[in-house]
C-alpha positions as a printed Julia matrix, in Angstrom:
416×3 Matrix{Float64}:
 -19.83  -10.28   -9.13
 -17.2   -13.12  -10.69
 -15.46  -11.5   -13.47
 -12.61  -13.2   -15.52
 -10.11  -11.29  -17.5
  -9.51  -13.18  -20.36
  -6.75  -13.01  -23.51
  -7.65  -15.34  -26.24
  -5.02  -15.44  -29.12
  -4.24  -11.74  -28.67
  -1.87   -9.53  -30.32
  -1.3    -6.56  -28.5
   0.53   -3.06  -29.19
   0.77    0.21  -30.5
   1.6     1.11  -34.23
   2.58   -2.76  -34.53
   2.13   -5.58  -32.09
   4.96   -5.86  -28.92
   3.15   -9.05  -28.02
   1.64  -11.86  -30.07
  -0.47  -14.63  -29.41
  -1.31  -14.06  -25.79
  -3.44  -16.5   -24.05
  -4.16  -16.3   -20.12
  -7.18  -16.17  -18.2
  -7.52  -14.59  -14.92
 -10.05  -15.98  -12.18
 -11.66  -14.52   -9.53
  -9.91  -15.51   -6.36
  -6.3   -15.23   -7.81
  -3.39  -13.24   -8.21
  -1.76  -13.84  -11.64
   1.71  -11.79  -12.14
   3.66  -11.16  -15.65
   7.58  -11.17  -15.35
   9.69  -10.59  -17.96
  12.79   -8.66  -18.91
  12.79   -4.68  -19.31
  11.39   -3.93  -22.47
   9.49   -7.34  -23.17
   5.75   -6.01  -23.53
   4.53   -6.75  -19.85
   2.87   -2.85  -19.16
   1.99   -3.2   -22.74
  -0.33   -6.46  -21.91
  -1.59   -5.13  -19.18
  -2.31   -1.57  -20.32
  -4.69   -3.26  -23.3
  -7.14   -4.14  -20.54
  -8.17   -0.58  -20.44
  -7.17    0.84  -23.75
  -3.65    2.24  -23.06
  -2.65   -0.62  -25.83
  -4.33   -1.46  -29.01
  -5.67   -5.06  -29.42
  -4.28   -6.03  -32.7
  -5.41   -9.38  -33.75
  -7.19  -12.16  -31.2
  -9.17  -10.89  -28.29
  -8.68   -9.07  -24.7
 -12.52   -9.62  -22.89
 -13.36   -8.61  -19.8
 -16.56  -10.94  -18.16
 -16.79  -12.13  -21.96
 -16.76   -9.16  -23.57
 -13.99   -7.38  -25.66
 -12.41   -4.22  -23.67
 -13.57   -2.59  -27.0
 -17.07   -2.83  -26.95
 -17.38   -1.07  -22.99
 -17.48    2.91  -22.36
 -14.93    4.43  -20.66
 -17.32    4.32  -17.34
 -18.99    0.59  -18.22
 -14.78   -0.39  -18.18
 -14.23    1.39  -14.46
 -16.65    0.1   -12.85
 -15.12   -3.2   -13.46
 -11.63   -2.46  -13.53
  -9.34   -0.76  -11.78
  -5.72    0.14  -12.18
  -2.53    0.59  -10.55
  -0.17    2.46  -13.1
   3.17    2.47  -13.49
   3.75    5.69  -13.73
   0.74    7.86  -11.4
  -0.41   10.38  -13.79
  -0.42   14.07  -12.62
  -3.51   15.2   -10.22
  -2.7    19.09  -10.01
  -3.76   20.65   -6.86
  -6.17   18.66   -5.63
  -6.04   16.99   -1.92
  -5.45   13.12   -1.04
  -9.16   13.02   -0.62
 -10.22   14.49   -3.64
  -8.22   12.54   -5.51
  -9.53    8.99   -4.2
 -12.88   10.37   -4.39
 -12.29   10.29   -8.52
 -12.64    6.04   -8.28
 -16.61    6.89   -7.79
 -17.09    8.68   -9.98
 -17.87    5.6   -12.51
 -20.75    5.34  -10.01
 -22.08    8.54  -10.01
 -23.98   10.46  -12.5
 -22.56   13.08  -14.68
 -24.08   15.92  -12.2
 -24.35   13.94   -9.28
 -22.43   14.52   -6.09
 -21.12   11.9    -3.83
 -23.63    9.8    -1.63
 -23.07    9.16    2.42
 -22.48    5.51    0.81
 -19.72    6.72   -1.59
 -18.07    8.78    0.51
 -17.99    5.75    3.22
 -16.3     4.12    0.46
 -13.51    6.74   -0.04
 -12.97    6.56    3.43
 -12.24    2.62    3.91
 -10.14    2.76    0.87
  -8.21    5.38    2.12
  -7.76    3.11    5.35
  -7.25   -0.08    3.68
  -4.09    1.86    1.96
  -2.84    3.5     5.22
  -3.86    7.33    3.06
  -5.82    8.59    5.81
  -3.91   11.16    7.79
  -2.48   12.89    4.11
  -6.63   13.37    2.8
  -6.0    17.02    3.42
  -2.57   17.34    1.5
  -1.89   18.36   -1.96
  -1.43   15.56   -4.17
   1.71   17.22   -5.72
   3.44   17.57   -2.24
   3.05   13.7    -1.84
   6.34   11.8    -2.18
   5.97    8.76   -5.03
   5.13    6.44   -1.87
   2.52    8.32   -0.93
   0.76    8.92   -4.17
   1.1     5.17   -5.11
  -0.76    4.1    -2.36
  -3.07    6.73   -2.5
  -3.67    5.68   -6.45
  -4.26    2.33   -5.29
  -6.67    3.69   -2.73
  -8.15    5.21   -6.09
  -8.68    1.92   -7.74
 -10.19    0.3    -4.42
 -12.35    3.4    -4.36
 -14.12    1.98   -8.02
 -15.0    -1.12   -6.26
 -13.69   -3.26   -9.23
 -14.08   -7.09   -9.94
 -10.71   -6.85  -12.19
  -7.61   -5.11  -10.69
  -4.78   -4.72  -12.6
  -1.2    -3.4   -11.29
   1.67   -2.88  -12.83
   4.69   -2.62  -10.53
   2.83   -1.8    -7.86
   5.22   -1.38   -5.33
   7.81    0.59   -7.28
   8.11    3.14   -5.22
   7.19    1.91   -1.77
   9.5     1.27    1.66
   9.73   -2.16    2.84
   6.71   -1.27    5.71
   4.32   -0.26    2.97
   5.31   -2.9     0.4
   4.19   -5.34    2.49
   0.94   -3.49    3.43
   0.14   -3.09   -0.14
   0.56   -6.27   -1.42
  -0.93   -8.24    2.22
  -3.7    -5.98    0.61
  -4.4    -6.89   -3.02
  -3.83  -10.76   -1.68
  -6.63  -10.81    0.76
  -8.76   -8.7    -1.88
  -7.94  -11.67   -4.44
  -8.49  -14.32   -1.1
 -12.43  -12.19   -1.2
 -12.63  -12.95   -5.15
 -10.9   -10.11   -6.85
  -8.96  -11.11  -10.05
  -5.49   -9.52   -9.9
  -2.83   -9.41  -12.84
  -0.12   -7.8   -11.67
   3.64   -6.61  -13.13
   6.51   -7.61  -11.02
   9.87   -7.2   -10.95
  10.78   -8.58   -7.85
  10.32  -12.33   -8.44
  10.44  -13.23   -5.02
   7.34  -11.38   -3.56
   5.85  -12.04   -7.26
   6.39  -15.91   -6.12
   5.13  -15.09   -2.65
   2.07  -13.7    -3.3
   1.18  -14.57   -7.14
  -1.09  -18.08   -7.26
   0.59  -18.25  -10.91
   3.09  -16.45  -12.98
   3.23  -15.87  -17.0
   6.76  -15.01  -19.02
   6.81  -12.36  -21.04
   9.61  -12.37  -23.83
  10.61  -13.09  -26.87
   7.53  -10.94  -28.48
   5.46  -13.82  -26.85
   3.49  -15.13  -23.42
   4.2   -17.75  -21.72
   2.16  -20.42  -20.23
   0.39  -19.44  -16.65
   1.65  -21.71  -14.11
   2.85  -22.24  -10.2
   5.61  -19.91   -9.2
   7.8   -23.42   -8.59
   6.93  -24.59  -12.48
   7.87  -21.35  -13.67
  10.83  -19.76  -11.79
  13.28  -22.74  -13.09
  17.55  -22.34  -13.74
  16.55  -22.78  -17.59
  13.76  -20.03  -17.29
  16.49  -17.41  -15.38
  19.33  -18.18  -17.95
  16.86  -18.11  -21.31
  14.9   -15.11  -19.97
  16.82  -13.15  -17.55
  20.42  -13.67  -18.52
  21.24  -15.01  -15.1
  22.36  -18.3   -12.57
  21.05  -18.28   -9.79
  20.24  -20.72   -6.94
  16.6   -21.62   -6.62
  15.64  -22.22   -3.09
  12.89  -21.82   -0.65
  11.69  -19.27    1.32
  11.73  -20.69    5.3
   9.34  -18.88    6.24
   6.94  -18.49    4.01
   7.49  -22.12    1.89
   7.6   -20.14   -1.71
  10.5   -20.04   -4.1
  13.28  -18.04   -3.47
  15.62  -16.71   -6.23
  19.5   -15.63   -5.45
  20.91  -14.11   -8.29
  24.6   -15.24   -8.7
  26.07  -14.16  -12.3
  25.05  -13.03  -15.54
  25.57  -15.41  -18.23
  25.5   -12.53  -21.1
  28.67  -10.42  -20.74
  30.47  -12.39  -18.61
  34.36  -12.06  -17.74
  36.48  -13.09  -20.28
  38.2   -16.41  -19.36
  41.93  -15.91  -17.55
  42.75  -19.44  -17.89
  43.43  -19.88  -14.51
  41.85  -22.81  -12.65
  41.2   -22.48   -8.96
  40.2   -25.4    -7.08
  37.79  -24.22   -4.35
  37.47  -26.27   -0.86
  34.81  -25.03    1.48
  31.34  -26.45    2.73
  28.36  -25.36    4.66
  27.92  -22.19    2.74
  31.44  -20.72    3.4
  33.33  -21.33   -0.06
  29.85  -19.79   -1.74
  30.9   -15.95   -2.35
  34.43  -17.29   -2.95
  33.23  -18.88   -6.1
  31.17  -16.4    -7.16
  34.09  -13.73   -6.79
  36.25  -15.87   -9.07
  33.52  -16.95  -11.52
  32.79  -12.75  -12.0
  37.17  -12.18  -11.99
  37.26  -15.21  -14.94
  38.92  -18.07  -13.51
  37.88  -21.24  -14.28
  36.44  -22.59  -11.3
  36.42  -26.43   -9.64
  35.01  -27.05   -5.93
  35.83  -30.26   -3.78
  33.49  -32.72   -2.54
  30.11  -31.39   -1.75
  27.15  -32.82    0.14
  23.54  -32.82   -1.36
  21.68  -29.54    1.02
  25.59  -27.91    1.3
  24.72  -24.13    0.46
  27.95  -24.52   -1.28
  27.15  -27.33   -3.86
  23.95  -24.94   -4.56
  25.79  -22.46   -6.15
  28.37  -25.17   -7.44
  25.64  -26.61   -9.47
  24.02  -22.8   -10.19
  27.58  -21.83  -11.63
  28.08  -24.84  -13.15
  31.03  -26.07  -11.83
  32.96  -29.15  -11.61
  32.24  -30.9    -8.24
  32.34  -34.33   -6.21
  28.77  -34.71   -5.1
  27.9   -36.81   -1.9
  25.01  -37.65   -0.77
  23.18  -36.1     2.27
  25.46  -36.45    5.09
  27.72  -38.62    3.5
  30.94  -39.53    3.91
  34.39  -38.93    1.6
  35.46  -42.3     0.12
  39.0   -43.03   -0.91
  37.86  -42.89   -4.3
  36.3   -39.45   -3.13
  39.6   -37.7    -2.02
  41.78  -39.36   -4.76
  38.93  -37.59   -7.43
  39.54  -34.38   -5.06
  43.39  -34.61   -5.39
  43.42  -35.18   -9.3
  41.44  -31.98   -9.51
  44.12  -30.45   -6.95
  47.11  -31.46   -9.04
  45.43  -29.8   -12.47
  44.44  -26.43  -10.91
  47.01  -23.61  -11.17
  45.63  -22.47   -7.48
  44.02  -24.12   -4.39
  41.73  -22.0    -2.23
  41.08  -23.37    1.21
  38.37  -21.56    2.61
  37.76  -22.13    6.84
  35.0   -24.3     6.82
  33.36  -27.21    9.67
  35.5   -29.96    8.85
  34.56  -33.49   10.45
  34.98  -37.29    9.57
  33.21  -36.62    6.15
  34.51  -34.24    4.77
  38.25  -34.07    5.94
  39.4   -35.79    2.88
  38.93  -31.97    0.96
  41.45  -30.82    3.33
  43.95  -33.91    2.9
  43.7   -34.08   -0.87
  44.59  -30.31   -0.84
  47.4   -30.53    1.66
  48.86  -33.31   -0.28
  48.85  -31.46   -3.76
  48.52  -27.45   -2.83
  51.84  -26.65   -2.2
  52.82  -23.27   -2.4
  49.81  -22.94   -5.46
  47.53  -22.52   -1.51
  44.81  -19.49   -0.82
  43.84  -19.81    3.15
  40.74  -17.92    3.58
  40.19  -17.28    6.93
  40.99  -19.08    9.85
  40.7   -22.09   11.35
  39.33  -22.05   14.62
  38.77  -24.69   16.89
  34.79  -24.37   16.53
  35.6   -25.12   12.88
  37.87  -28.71   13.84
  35.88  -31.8    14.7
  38.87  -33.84   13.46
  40.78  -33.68   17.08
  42.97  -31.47   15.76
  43.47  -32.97   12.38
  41.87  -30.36   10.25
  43.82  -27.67   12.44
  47.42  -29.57   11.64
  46.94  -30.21    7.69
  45.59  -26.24    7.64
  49.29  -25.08    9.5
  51.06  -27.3     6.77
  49.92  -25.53    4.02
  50.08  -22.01    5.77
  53.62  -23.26    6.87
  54.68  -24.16    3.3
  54.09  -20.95    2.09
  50.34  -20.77    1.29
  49.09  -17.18    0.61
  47.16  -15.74    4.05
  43.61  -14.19    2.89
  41.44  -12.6     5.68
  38.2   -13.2     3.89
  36.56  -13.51    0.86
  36.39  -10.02   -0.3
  40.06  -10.14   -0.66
  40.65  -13.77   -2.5
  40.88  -12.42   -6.28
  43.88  -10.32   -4.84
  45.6   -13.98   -3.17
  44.64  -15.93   -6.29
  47.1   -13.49   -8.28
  49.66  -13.41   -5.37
  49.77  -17.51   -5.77
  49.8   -17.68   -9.14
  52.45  -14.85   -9.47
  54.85  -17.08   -6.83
């Protein structure tokens, strides 16, 4: 049966509403998933589906008709639910416990069919609960019990399947089993709204994804439309570089810095030369330690201009595989002249990008960081990058062995 979950205008809460307004329909066929901060209402939405929330003002239907108007057993056999939290089940086995999703199918004396039981036992399957149907449910570690819960829900044989967190408590084997799960349920025409914390997998396996914040609900929409830098500063207090999964082709999001309680400003300004990813925890170090931060010349697809641009800092940009230009280097030596300290961080330096390492030499002076070292895999110059890197280490540049040590050289330097 196709069954839509549907909010129309909704207010939902508890004494008072936590969320107003809410509009988002749910298909069959599709995984919707609700991110938010802590705290914004997103258990709260989903927990009106079933009654654990009021509906306040607008509507919450389920296949057109308000939660409100179904029994408790009319709403199960349509519905089932992941919790956050998996409620207490005493003493009874694995088993036993799945065996409760049926009994919205079963009359109030009746006792389990051949066909119900069958279904028990493929949930229990689907969720990898098998070999524990004989163990207490209170012996279970949260793992176990979360999957078995889910096993529950499967067990009802719902048309709506609503999850919040569900893989909370699970190891990386079983997080993937769960959620491969729910996604070829949704592929077979389940409707799914599901919490998530983890915005990756909620980008890799949602078809859409709804803010929660503010009081209010966001707009359903592609994980790519949704998970934006404007969306993970406003909502999530955060930079971060967007990217994309390789393997799987969704977005990917790196958290880099919060942008609420931040370090407080040192007045120091570090020039940062690097490329091809290498300079990209240096920055971040020095953006959490306070120092106002500057990078060289960066090429469009350099890891390192990435989290430039995610930190907003002050950068030359190139284009893809471009080339410094005199006017290039000179912008890179201006910047090197203004900032107390230059940090020089071992990077591939070739034809195009050698101009960072001149326009530092030229201006560094004893204000150098050298992170790292430059080996000869690192020089395509013929030995250029490797002679303008011994200048600066001969001049007195301060020697740093890798990035996890740079805030400690940046005070050295300035201290000189």
């Amino acid at each position: 049966m196709s069954v839509t979950l549907r909010y129309d205008g909704a207010a939902v809460g508890y004494d008072g509403p936590v969320v107003t307004d809410a509009s988002l329909d749910v298909r069959p066929g599709e995984i919707v998933g609700l991110i938010g901060p802590n705290g914004a209402g997103k258990t709260t939405l989903v927990r009106a589906v079933t009654g654990g929330a009021r509906v306040l003002a607008g509507s919450v239907t389920v296949d057109g008709r308000p939660v409100g108007a179904y029994s408790r057993l009319e709403l199960a056999r349509l519905v089932g639910v992941l919790p956050q939290t998996v409620p207490s089940a005493f003493a009874f086995t694995a088993r036993q416990f799945v065996e409760m999703g049926r009994h919205a199918h079963v009359s109030r004396f009746g006792d389990l069919s051949v066909k119900d039981r069958g279904v028990v036992e493929d949930s229990m399957a689907l969720t990898d609960t098998a070999h524990i149907a004989e163990k207490p449910v209170d012996t279970l570690s949260g793992g176990d019990l979360q999957r078995l819960t889910l096993a529950q829900a499967l067990a009802q044989q719902p048309s709506v399947l609503r999850l919040d967190e569900p893989t909370s408590h699970l190891d990386l084997n079983h997080r993937l089993q769960v959620l491969d799960l729910v996604r070829s349920l949704a592929d077979g025409g389940l409707a799914v709204l599901a919490v998530f914390h983890d915005l990756d997998m909620a980008a890799r396996y949602a078809d859409r994804l709804a803010v929660v914040s503010g009081g209010t609900l966001r707009a359903a929409d592609a994980p790519e439309a949704v998970l934006t830098e404007a969306v993970l500063g406003d909502v999530f207090g955060v930079r971060a570089v967007i990217g994309t999964d390789p393997v799987t082709g969704t977005v990917q999001v790196l958290p880099l810095v919060r942008t609420h309680g931040a370090a407080v400003l040192s007045g120091t300004r570090v020039l940062v030369i690097s490329g091809s990813g290498r300079g990209a925890s240096v920055m971040r170090r020095l953006v959490l330690e306070g120092h106002t931060v500057s990078a060289g010349a960066l090429a469009v697809g350099d890891t390192d201009r990435e989290v430039a641009h995610a930190l907003d800092l002050l950068f030359t940009p190139l284009q893809p595989y471009g080339a410094m230009s005199d006017a290039d280097e000179a912008a890179v030596g201006r910047t090197a002249r203004e900032a107390d300290v230059v940090v020089c961080v071992a990077t591939p330096f070739g034809t195009a990008n050698l101009g960072n390492l001149r326009a530092a030499a030229a201006e560094a002076g004893t204000r150098a960081v050298l992170v790292g070292e430059m080996t000869p895999e690192y020089d395509f110059t013929r030995g250029e990058a490797a002679h303008l890197w011994e200048t600066m280490r001969d001049a007195g540049a301060v020697m740093c062995p890798d990035a996890r040590d740079v805030a400690r050289c940046v005070e050295e330097a300035i201290v000189r």
